[in-house]
RODO-2510 file (C-alpha; in nm, 4 decimals, decimal comma):
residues 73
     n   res          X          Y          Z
     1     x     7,5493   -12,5925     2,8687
     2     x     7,2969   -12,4613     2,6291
     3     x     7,4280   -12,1099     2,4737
     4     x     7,1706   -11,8431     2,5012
     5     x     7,1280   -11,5267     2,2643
     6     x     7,2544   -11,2022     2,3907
     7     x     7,1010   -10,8499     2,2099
     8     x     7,1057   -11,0292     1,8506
     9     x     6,8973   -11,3784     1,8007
    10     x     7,0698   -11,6099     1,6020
    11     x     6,8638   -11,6066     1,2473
    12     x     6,9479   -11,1759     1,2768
    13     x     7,3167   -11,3054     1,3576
    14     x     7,3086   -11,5220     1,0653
    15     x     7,1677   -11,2407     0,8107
    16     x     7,3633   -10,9622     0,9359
    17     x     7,7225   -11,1596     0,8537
    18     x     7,5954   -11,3015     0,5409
    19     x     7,6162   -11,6491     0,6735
    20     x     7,2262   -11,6970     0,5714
    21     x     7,1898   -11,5994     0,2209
    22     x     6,8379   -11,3771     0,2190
    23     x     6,6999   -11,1000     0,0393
    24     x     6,8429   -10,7916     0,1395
    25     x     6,5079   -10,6619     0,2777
    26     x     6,5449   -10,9287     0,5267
    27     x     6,8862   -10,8020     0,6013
    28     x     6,7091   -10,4570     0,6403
    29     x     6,4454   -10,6204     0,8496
    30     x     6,7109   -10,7751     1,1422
    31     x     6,9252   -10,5114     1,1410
    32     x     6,6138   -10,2689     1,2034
    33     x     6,4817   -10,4687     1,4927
    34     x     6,8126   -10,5039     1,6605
    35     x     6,8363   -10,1220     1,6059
    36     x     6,5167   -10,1033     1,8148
    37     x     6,6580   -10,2963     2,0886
    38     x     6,9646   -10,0612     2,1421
    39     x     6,7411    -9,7755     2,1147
    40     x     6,4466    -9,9090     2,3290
    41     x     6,4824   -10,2056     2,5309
    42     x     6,9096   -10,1814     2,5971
    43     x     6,8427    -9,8311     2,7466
    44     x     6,5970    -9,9136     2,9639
    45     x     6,7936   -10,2155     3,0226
    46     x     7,0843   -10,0004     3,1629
    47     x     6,8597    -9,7398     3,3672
    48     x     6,7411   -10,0632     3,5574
    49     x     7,1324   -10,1716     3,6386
    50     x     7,2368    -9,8345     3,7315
    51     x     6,9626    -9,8346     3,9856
    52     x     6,9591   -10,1334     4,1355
    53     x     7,3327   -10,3266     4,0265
    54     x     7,5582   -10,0248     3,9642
    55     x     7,8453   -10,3822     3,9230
    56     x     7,7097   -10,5437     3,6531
    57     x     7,6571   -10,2009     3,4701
    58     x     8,0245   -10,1861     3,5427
    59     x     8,1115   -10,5306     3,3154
    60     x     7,8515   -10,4504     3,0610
    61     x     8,0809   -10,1076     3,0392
    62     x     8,3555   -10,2658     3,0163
    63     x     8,2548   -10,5534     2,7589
    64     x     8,0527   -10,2555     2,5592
    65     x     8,3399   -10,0050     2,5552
    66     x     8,6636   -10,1906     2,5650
    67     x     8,7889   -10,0700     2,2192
    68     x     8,7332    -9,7313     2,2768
    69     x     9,0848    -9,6938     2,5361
    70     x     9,2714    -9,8074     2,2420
    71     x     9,1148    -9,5766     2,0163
    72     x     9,1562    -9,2515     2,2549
    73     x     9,5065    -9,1960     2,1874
***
């Protein structure tokens, strides 16, 4: 089964944990464009689940958020 990207493509993966050695501008550069997507495209992502598949809102919740209950205490 061929493994898809989720909100970070692999060459900003790659740069952002240092396993590509770049210039740190293109460092900048990925983690500025996945910034965009959580700002932009991830929020209008989750207006369209909570409208239309309140469930899978539910696990992307729960995938999103599940070190926070440890962290509450």
């Amino acid at each position: 089964m061929t493994r898809s990207r989720g909100l970070i493509t692999f060459g900003e993966r790659a740069r952002i944990s240092g396993e590509e050695d770049v210039e740190d501008s293109k460092r900048y550069q990925a983690v500025s464009r996945v910034r965009r997507r959580i700002n932009e495209e991830l929020t209008e992502e989750v207006e369209l689940l909570e409208e239309h598949h309140p469930e899978l809102l539910e696990e992307l919740r729960d995938v999103v958020c599940e070190g926070d209950a440890d962290t509450s205490d």
